[in-house]
Backbone as numpy.savetxt, mean C-alpha at the origin, in Angstrom:
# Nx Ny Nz CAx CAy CAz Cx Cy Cz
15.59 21.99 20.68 15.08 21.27 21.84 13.80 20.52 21.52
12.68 21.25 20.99 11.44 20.72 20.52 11.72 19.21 19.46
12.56 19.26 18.15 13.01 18.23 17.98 13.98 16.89 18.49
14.45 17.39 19.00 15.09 16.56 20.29 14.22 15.81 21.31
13.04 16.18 21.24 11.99 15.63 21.80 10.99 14.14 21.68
11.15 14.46 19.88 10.66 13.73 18.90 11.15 12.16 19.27
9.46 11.49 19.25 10.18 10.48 19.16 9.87 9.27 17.56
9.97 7.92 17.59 10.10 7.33 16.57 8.78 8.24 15.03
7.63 7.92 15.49 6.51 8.39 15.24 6.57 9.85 14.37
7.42 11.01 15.57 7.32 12.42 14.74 8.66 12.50 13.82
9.50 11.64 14.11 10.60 11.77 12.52 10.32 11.13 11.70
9.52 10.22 11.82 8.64 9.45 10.43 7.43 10.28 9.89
7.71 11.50 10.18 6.31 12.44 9.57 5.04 11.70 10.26
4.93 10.73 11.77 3.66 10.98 12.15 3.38 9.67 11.25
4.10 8.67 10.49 3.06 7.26 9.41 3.29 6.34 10.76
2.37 5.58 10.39 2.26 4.38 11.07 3.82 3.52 10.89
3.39 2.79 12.14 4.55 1.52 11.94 5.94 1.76 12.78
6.00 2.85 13.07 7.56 3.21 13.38 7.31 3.34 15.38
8.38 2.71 15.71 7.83 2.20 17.14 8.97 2.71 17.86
9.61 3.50 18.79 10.85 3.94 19.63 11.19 2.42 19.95
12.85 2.60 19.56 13.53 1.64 19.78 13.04 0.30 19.47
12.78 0.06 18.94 11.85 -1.44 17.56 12.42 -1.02 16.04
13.17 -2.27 15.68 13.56 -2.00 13.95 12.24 -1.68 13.22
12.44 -0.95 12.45 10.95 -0.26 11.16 10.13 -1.64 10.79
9.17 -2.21 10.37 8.05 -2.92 9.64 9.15 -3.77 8.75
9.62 -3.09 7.55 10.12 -3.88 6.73 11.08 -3.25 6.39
12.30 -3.65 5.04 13.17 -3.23 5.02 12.87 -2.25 4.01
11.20 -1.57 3.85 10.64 -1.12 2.71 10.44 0.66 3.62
10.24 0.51 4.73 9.55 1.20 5.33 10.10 2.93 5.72
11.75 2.77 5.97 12.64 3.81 6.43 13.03 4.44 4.75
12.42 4.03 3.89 12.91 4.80 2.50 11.48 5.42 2.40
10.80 5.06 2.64 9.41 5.28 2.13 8.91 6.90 3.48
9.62 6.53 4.61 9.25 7.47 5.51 10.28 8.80 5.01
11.57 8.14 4.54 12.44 9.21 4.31 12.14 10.20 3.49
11.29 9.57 2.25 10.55 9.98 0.68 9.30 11.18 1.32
9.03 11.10 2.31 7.60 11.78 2.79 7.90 12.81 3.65
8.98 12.28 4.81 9.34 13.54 5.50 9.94 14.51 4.83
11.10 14.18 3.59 12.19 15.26 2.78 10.82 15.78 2.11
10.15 15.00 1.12 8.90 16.25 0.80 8.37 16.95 2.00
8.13 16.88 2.80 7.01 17.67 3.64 7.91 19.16 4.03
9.42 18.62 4.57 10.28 20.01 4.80 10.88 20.81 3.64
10.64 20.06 2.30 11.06 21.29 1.23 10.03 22.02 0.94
8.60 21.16 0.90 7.21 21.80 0.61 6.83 23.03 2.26
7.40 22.43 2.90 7.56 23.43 4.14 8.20 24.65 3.96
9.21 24.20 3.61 10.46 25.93 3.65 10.00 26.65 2.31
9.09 25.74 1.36 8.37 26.64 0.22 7.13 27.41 0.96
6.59 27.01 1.43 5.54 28.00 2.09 5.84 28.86 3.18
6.90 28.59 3.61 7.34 29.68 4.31 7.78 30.51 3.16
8.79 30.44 2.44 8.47 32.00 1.21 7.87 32.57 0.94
6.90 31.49 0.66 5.61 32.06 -0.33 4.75 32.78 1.22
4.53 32.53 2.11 3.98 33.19 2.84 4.87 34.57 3.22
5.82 34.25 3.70 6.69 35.48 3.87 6.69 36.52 2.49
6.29 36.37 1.63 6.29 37.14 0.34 5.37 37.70 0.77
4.03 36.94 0.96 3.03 37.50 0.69 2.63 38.59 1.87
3.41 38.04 3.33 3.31 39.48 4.22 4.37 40.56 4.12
4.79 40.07 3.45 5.93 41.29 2.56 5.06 42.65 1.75
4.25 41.77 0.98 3.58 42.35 -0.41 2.45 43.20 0.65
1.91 42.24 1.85 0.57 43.45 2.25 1.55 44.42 2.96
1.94 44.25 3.11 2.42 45.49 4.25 3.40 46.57 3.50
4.14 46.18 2.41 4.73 47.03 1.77 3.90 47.89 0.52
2.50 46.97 0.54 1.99 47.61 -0.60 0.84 47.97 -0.58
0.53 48.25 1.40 -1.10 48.38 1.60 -0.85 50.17 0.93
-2.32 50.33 1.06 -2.95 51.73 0.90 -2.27 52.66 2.23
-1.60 53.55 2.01 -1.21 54.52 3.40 -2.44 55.50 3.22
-2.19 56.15 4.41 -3.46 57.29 5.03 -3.12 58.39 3.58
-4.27 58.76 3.08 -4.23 60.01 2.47 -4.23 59.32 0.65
-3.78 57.91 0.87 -3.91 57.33 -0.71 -5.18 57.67 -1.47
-5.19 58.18 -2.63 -6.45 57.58 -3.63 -6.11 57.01 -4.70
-7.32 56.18 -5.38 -7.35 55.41 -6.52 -6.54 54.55 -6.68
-6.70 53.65 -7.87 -5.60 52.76 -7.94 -3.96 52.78 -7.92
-3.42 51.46 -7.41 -1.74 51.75 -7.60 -1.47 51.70 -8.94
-0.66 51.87 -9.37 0.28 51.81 -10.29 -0.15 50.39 -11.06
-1.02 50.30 -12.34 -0.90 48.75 -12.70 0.15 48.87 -13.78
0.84 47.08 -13.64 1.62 47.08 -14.63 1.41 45.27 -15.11
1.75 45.37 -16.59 0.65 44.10 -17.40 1.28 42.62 -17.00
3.10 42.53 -16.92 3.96 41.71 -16.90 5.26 42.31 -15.75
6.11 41.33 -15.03 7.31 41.79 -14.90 8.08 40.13 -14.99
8.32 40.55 -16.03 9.35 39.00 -17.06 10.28 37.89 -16.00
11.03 38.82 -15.39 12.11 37.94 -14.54 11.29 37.62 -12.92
10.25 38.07 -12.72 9.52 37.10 -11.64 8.39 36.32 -12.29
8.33 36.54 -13.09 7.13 35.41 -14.25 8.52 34.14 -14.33
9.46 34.33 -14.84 10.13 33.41 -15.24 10.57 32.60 -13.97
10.51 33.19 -12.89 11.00 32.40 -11.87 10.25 31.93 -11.53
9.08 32.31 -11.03 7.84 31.38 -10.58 6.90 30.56 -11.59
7.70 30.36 -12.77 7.54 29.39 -13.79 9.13 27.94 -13.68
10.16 28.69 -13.25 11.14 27.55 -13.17 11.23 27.25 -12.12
11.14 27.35 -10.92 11.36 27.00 -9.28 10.38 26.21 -9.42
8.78 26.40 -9.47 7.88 24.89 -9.29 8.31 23.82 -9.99
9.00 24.28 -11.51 9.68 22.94 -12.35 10.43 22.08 -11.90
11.54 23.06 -11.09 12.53 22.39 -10.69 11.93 21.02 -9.54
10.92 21.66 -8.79 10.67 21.54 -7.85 10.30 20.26 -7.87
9.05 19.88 -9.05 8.34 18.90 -9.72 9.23 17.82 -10.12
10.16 18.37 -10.84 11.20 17.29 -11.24 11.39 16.44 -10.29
12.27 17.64 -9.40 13.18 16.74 -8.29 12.17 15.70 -7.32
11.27 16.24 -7.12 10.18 15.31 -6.22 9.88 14.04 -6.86
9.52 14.29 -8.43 9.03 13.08 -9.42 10.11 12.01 -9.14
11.52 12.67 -9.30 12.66 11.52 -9.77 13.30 11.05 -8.61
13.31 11.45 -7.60 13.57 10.70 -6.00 12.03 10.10 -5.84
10.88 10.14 -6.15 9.78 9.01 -5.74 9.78 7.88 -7.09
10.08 8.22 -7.95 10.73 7.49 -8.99 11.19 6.36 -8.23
12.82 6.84 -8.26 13.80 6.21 -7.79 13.65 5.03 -6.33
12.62 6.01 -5.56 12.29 4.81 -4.55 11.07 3.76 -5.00
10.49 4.09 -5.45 9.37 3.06 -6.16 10.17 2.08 -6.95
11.19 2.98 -7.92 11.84 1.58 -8.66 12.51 0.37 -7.72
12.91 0.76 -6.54 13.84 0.02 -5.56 13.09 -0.82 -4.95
12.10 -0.32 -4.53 10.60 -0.93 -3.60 9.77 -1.98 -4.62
9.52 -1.56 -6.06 8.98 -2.49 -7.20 10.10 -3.76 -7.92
11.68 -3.80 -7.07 11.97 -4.82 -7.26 11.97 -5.99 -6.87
11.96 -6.89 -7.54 11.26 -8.27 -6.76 12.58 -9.41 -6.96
12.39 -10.09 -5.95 13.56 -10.73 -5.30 13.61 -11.96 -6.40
15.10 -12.52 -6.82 15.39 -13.55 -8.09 14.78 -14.39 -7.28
15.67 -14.83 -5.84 14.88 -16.13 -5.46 14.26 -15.79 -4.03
13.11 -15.53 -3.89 12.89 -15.13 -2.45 12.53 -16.42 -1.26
12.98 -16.44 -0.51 12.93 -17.35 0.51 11.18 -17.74 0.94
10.52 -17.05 0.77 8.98 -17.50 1.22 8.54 -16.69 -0.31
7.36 -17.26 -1.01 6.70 -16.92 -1.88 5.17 -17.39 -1.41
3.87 -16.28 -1.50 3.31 -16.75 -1.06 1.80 -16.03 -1.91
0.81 -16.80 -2.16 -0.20 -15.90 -2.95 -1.29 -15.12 -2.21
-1.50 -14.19 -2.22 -2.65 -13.44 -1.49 -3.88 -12.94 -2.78
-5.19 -13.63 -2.53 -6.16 -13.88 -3.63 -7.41 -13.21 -2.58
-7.93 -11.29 -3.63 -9.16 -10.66 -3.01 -9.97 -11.37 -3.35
-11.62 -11.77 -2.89 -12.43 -11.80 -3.19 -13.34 -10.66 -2.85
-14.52 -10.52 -2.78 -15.78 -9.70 -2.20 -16.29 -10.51 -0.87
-15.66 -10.31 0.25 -14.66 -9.37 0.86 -14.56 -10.12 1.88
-12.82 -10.42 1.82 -12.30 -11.36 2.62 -10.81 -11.90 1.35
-10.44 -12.89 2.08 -8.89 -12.95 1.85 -8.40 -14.50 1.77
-8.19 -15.02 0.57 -7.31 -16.37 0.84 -5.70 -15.92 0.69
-5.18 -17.08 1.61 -3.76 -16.86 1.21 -3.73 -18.26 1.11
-2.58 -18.15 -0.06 -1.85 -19.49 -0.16 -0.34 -19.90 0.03
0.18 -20.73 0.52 1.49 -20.61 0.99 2.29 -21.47 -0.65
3.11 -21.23 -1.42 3.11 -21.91 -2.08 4.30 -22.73 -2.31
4.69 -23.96 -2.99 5.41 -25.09 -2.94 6.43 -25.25 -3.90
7.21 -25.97 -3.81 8.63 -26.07 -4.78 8.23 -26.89 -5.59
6.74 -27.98 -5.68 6.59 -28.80 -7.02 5.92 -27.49 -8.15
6.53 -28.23 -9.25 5.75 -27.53 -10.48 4.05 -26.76 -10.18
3.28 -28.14 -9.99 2.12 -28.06 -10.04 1.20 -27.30 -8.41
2.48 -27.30 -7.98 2.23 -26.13 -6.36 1.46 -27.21 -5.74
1.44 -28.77 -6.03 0.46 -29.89 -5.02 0.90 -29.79 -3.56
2.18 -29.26 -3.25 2.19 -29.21 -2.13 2.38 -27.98 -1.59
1.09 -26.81 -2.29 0.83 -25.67 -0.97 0.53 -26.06 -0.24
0.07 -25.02 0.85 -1.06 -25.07 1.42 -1.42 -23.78 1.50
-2.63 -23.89 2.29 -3.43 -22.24 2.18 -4.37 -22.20 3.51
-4.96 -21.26 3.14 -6.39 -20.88 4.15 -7.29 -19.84 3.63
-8.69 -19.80 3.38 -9.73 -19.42 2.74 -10.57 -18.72 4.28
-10.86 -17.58 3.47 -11.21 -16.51 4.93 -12.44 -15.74 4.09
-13.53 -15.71 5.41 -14.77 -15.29 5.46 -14.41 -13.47 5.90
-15.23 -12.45 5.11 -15.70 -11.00 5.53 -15.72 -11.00 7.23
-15.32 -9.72 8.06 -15.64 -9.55 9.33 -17.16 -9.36 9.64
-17.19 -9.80 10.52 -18.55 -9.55 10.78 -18.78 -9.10 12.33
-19.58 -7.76 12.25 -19.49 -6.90 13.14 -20.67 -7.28 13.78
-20.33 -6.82 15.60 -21.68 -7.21 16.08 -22.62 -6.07 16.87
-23.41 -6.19 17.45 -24.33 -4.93 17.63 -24.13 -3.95 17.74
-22.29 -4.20 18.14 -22.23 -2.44 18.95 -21.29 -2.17 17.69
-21.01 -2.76 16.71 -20.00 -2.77 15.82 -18.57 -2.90 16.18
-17.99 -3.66 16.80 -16.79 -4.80 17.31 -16.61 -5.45 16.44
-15.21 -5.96 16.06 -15.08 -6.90 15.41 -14.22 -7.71 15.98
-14.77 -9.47 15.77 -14.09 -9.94 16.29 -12.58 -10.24 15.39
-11.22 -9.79 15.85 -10.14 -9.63 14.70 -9.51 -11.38 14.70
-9.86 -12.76 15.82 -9.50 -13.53 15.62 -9.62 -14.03 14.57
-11.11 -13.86 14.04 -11.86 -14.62 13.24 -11.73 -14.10 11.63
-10.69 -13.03 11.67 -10.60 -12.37 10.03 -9.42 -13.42 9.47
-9.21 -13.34 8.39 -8.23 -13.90 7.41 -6.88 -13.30 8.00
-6.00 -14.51 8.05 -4.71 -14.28 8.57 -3.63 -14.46 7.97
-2.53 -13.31 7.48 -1.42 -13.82 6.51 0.03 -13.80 7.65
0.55 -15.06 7.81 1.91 -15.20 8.24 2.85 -15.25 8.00
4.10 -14.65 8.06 5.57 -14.33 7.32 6.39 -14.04 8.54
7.24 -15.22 7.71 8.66 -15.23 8.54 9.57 -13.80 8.71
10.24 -14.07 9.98 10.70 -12.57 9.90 12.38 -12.58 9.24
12.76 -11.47 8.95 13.78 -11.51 8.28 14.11 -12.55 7.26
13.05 -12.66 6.76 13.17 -13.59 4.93 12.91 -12.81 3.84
13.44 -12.86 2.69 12.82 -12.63 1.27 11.19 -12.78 1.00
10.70 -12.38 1.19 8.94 -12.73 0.93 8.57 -11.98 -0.26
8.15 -12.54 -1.01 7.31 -12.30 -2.43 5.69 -12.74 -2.38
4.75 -11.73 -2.61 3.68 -11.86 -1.94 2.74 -11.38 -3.62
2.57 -12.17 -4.27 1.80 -12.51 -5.84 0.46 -12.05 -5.38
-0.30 -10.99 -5.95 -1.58 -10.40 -5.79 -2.57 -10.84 -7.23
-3.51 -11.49 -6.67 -4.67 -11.89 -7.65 -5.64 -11.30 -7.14
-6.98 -11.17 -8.22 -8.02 -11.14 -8.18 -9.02 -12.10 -8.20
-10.30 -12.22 -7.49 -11.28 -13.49 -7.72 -12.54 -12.50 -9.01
-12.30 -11.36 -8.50 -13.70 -10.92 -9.14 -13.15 -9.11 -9.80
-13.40 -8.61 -9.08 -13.34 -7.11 -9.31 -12.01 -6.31 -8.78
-11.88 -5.38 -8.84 -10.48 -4.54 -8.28 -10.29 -4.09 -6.80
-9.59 -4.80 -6.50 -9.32 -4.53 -4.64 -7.73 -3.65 -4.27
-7.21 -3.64 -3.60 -6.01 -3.15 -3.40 -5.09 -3.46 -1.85
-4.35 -4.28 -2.27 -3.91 -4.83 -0.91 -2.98 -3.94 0.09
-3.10 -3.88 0.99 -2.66 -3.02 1.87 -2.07 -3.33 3.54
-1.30 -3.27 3.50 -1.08 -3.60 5.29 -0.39 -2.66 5.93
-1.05 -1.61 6.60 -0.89 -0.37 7.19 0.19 0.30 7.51
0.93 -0.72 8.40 2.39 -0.13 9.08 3.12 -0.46 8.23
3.01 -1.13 6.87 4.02 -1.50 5.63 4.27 -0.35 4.62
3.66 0.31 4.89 3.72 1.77 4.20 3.50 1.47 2.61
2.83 0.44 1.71 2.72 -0.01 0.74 1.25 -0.81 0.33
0.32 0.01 -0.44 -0.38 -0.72 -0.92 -0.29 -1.07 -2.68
-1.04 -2.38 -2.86 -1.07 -2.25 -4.48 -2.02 -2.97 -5.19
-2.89 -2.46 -6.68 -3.93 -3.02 -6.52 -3.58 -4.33 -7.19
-5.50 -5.28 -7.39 -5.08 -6.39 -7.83 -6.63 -6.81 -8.32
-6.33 -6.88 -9.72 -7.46 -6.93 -10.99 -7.07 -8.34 -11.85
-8.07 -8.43 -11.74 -8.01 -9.50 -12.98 -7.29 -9.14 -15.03
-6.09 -10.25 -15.02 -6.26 -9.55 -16.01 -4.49 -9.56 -15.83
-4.06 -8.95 -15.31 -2.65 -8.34 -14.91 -1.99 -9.08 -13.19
-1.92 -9.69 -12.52 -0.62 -10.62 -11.79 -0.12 -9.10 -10.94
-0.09 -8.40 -10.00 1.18 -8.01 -9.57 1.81 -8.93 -8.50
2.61 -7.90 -8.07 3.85 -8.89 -6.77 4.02 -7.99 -5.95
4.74 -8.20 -4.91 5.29 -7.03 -4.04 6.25 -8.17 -3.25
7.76 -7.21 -3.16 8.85 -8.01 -2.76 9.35 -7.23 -1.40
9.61 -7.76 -0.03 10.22 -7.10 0.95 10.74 -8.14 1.85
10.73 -7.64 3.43 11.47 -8.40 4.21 10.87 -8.09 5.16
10.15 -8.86 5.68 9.47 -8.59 7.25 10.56 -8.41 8.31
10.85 -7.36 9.40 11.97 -7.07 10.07 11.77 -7.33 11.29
10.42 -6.60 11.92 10.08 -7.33 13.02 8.74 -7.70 13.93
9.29 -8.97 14.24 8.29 -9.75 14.80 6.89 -8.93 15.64
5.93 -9.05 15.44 4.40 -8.59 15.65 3.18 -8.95 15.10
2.27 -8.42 15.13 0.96 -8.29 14.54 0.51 -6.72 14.17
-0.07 -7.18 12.71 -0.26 -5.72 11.79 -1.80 -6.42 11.35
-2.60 -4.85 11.21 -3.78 -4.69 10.52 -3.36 -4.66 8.88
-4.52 -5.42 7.97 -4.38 -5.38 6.86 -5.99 -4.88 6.21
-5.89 -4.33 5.05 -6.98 -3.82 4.50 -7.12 -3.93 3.27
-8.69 -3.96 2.45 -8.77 -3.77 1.75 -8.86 -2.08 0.71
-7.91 -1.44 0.44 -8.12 -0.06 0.16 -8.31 0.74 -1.27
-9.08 -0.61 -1.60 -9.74 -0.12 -2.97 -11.53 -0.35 -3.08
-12.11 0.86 -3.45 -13.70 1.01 -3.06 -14.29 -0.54 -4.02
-14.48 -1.66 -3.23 -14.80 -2.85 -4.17 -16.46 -3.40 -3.88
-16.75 -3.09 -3.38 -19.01 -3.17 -2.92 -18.91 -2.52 -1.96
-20.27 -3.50 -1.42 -21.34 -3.04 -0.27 -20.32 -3.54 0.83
-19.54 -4.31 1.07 -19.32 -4.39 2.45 -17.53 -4.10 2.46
-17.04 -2.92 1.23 -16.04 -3.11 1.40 -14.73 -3.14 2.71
-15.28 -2.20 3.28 -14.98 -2.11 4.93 -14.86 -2.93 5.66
-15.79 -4.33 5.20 -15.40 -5.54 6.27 -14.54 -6.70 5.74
-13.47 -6.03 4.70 -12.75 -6.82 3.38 -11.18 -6.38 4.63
-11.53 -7.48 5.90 -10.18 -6.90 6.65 -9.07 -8.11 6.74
-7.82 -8.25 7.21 -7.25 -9.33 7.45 -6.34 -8.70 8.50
-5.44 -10.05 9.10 -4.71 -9.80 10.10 -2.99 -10.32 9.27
-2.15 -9.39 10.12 -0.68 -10.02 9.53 0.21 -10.36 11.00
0.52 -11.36 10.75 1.38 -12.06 11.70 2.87 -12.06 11.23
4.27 -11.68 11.98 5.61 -11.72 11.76 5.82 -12.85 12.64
6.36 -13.46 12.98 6.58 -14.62 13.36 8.16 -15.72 12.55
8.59 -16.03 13.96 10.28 -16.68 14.01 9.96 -17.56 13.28
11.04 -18.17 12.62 11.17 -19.58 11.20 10.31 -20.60 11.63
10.84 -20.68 12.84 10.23 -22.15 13.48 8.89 -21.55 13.43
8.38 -20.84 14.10 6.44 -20.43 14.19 5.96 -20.68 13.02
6.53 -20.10 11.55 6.32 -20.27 10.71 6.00 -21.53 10.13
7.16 -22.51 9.78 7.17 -23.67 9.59 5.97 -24.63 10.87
5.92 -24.23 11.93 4.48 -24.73 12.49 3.72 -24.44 12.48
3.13 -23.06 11.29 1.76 -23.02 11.22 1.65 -23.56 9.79
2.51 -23.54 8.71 2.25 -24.72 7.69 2.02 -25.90 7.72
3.08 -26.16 9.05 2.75 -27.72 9.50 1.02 -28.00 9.85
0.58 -26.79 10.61 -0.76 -27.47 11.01 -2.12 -27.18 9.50
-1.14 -26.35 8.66 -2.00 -26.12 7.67 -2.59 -27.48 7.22
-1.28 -28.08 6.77 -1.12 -29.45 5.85 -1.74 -30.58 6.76
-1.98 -30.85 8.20 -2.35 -31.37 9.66 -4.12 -31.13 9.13
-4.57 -30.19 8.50 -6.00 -29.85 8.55 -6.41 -30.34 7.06
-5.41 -30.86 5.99 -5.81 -31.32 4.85 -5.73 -29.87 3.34
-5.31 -28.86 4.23 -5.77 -27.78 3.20 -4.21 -27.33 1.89
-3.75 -28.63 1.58 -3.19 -28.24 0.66 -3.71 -28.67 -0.98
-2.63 -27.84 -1.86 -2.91 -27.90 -3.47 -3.24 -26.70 -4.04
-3.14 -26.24 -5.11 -3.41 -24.88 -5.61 -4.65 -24.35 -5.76
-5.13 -23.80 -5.24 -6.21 -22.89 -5.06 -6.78 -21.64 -6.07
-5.77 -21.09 -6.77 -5.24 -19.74 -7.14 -6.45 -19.52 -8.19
-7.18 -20.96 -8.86 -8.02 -20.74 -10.01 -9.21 -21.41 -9.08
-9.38 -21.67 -8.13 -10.71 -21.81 -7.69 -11.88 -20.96 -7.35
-12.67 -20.97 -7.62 -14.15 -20.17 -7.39 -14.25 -19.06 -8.17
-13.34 -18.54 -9.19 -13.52 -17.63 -9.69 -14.83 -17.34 -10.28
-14.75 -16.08 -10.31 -16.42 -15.33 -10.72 -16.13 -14.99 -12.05
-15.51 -14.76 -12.42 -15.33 -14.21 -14.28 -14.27 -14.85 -14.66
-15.03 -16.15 -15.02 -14.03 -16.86 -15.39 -14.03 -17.30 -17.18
-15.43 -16.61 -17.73 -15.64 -16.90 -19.14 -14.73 -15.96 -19.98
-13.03 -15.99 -19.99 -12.02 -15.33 -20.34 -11.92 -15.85 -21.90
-11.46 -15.25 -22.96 -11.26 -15.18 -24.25 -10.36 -16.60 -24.22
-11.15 -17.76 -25.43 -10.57 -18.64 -25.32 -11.12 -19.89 -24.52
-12.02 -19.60 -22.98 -12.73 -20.29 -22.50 -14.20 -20.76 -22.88
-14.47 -20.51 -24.05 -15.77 -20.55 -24.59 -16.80 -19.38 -24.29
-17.75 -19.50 -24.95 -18.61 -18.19 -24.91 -19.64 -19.19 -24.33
-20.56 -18.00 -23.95 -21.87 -18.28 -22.97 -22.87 -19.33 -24.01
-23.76 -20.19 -23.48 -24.79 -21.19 -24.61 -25.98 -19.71 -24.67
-26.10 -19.52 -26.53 -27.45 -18.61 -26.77 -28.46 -19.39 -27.01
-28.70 -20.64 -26.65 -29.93 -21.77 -26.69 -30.07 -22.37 -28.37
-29.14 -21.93 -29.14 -29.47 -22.44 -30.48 -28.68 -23.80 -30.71
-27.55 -24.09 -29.71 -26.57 -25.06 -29.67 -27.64 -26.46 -29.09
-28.34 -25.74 -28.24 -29.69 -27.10 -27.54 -29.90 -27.18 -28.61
-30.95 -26.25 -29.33 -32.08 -26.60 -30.21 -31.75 -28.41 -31.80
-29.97 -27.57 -31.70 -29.58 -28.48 -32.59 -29.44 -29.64 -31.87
């Protein structure tokens, strides 16, 4: 009866994102909840043993009235050593190779995905770039986003944060760069973060399912204001989509972005720093 009760929220183990009667976040989201709840009830019915053992052990092995001195010690007993050496193994395995298995599924990235789009951390705040079918990406477009900024009472205003938009029910491939240091992209009810360093390119491939607005974060410790390193995510129908590119390109803000403003940009190959002896000559 108590489970019967349950609604979207408590069969998702309680994660964000999961809404009664609303399809899941993405098509990433119902594997990822499945992966968390099956651990929580095997790691469950393990502590119920292990607890039930252990009120087994006091009560069968307290001191009775009239006891003295120690019980009975003994150094080893082989066949419960051996078991409580292979049951956690097993245990380990099986957990490793089903989160395995869903990570490998979740870390595949789509041959041709219908929206491709770049999301670039800085210190702290968020460009996205929408990107284009020419070679040279001349016809992205993008938008370049300022840190939140909180006001006396600590409010934030969430219009004014960096905003990433994706069509719903498309292929979206979402390319993670760095401007400076190590951040980690995150969007809450997506049940998926991943980081993004200079140096190494990741991706993350899914399918936005349904239409809303989601909090996004930065969830890697990157300075002083990492906390205000926030953005907003918009799901939004083909057409919405295609009219907020339209007004992108309407405001002048296309062309590739992806190598602009970088902070460490004196990379092997780009020349080394002037030690003043190059003037002197």
């Amino acid at each position: 009866m108590a489970l019967a009760g349950c609604s979207a929220a408590e069969t998702h183990g309680f994660l964000p994102g999961f809404v009664d009667g609303a399809p899941s976040a993405t098509n990433q989201t119902d594997r990822v909840g499945g992966l968390w709840v099956t651990s929580w009830v095997i790691l469950l019915i393990v502590g119920i043993v292990t607890w039930g053992l252990m009120a087994w052990a006091l009560v069968m092995y307290r001191r009775r009235a009239g006891q003295t001195g120690l019980p009975v010690q003994l150094r080893y007993n082989m066949p419960i050593e051996i078991l409580y050496t292979v049951i956690p193994l097993i245990l380990i395995l099986g957990m490793f190779f089903f989160t395995a298995k869903d990570q490998a599924e979740i870390e595949r990235p789509w041959a041709k995905p219908d929206v491709e789009i770049t999301a670039i951390a800085k210190q702290w705040a968020w460009d996205f770039q929408y990107d284009g079918e020419e070679k040279d990406n001349s016809d992205a477009v993008w938008t370049m986003g300022v840190q939140a900024d909180a006001d006396a009472n600590g409010d934030i205003d969430r219009s004014k944060l960096p905003t990433l938009v994706l069509p719903v029910d498309k292929k979206v491939t979402i390319d993670l760069q760095s401007r400076d240091v190590i951040h980690s992209f995150w969007i809450i009810d997506f049940l998926y973060k991943k980081d993004m360093y200079i140096g190494k390119d990741n991706s993350w491939s899914f399918i936005p399912t349904r239409i809303g607005e989601y909090d996004g974060k930065c969830a890697e410790l990157c300075g002083e204001y990492h906390s205000m390193m926030l953005f907003n995510v918009k799901v939004v129908s083909q057409a919405d989509y295609d009219a907020y590119l339209q007004t992108l390109r309407d405001e002048g803000n296309t062309g590739d972005i992806t190598d602009a403003y970088d902070r460490l940009g004196n990379l092997p190959g780009t020349g080394a720093p002037s030690t003043g002896e190059e003037e002197g000559k």
